[in-house]
N, C-alpha and C positions, 0 to 999 in steps of 0.2 A: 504493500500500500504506500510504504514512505516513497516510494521509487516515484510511483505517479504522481504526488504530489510535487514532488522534487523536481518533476517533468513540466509541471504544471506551473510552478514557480520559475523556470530559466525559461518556457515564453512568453511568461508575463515580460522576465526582464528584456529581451529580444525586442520584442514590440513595442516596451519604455524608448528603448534607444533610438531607434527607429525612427516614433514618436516624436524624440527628442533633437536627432538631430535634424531633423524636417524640420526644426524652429516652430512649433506650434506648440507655447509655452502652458494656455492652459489645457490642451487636452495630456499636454508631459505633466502637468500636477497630478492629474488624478493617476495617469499611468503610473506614475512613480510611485505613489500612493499605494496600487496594487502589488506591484512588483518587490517592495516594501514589507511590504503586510504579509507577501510570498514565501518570505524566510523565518518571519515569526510564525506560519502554519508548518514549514517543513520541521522547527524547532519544537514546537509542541507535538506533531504527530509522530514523530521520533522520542521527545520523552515517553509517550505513552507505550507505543511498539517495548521501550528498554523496561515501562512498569519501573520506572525511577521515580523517588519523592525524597531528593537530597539538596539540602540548602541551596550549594554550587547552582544545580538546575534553575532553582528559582533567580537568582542574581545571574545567571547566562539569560535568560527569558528578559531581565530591568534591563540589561543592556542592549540587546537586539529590540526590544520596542524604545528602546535612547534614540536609538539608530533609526527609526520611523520617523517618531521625532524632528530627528535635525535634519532628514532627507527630506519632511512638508517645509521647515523653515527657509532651506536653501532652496527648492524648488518655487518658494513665493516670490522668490528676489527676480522673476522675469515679470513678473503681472502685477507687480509694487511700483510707484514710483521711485525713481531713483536714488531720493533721500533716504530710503528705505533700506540703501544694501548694506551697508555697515552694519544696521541691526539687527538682519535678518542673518549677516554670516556671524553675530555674535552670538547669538540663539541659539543657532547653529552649531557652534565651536561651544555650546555650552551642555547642546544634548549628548555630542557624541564624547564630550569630558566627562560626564557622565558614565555614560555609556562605560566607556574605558574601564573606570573605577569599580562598575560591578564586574564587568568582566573580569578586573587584578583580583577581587576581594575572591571571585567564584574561585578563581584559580589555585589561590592562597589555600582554599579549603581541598584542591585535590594534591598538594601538594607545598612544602615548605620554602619559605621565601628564597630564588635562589641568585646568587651576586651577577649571574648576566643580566637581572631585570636591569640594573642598576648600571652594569657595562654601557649594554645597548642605548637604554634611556640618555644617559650622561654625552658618548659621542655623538650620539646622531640629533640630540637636541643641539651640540653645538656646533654641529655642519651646519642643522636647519637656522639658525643663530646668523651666520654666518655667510650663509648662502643666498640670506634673505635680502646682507647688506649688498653683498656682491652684484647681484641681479639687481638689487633697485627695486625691489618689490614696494611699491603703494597699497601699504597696508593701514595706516591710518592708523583708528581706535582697533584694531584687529589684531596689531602688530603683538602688543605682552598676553594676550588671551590666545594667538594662535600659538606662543613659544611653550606657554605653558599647558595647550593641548598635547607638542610637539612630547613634551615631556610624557605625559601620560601615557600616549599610546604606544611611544617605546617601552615605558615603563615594561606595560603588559605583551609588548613585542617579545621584550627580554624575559620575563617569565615565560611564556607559550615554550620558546626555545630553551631555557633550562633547563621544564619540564620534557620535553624531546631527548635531552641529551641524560636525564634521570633515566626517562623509561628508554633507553636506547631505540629512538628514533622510530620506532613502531605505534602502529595503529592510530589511534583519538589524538595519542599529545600530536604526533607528527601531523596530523589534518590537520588541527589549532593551531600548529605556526605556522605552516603553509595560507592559513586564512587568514591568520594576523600579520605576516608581513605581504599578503597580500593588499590589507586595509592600510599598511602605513606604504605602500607602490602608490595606490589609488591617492591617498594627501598627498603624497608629493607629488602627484601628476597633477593635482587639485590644485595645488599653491602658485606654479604661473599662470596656472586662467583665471585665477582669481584676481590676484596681484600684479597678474604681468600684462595681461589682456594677450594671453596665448589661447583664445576660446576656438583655435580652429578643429574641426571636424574628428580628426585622427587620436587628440589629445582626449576629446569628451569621451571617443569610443573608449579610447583606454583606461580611461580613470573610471566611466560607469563599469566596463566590464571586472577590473579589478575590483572593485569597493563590490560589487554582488557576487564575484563569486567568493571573495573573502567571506561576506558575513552568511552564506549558503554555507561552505566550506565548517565553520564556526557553528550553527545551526547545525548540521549533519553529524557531526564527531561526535556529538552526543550518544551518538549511537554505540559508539567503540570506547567511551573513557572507561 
């Protein structure tokens, strides 16, 4: 059964993108909306398939609806007027920090904190630090809430991957980082279209195709922890 839903959730995402890169912003709200909504059904119909009822579960579920969340916020910023997009990618940048933290907390609970969360986190917040100047990104008010997103999601980037290299790179953990640094591919592709006005065609495909099948990916493992 999870198979077909899982089927049913990647063309939803197919026909978002689609959707989305035809430029027809609000019929891409509600698609996205669905496509969205896709991974939190694959994520419950797979707890239920496992017959799980463990904390972890409940905070992987806070995060994946984070993740809803800050995909309706950033999806408003085309049918807002423009004074509107700073606040709409702060919103944004606030469901999926979010997001992240239940993710780290769920993690926490399958396994013991371990010092790559804190590796990864620390370099690659200060590439993104840096890369930010580099490039000349116009981030505005976005600029210390996106650093400190940046922080988070490696955070839990470097957790996913500890736990990989604990359970020697098999099954659930290894799907969860393969999802999670899928999610942190998808921001950094995110961060020149945002900032840079890199909004061409090639760039949206990759960064929606990363960021869903990260949180599918994430959603799915469930099955195997």
């Amino acid at each position: 059964m999870i198979y077909y839903i899982l089927s049913a959730a990647i063309i939803l995402v197919i026909l978002y993108i689609i959707v989305e890169v035809k430029g027809k912003p609000i019929h891409a709200f509600f698609m996205k909306a669905l496509a969205s909504f896709g991974f939190i059904i694959v994520f419950v119909n797979a707890s239920f398939e496992r017959d799980l009822y463990m904390p972890f579960i409940f905070l992987f579920l806070l995060g994946l609806v984070s993740g809803l969340l800050g995909d309706l916020f950033l999806a408003l910023r085309p049918i807002r007027p423009k004074e509107d997009n700073e606040m709409l990618i702060n919103r944004g940048i606030i469901a999926f920090s979010i997001g992240h933290i239940f993710y780290f907390f769920g993690l926490l609970m399958i396994s013991n904190l371990h010092y790559m969360a804190f590796v990864v986190s620390g370099v690659m917040t200060f590439i993104v630090v840096v890369m930010s100047y580099v490039m000349k990104f116009d981030m505005k008010s976005n600029r210390f809430p996106s650093y400190i997103y940046s922080f988070l999601i490696f955070l839990m980037i470097g957790q996913t991957i500890g736990l990989s290299i604990v359970d020697g790179f098999n099954g659930g953990p290894l799907m969860l980082m393969i999802g999670a640094i899928l999610f942190g591919i998808s921001d950094l592709v995110l961060a020149p279209i945002y900032f840079k006005g890199m909004a061409d065609k090639k760039m949206v495909i990759i960064n929606l195709l990363t960021y869903y099948s990260a949180q599918l990916l994430i959603a799915l493992s469930i099955l195997y922890l």
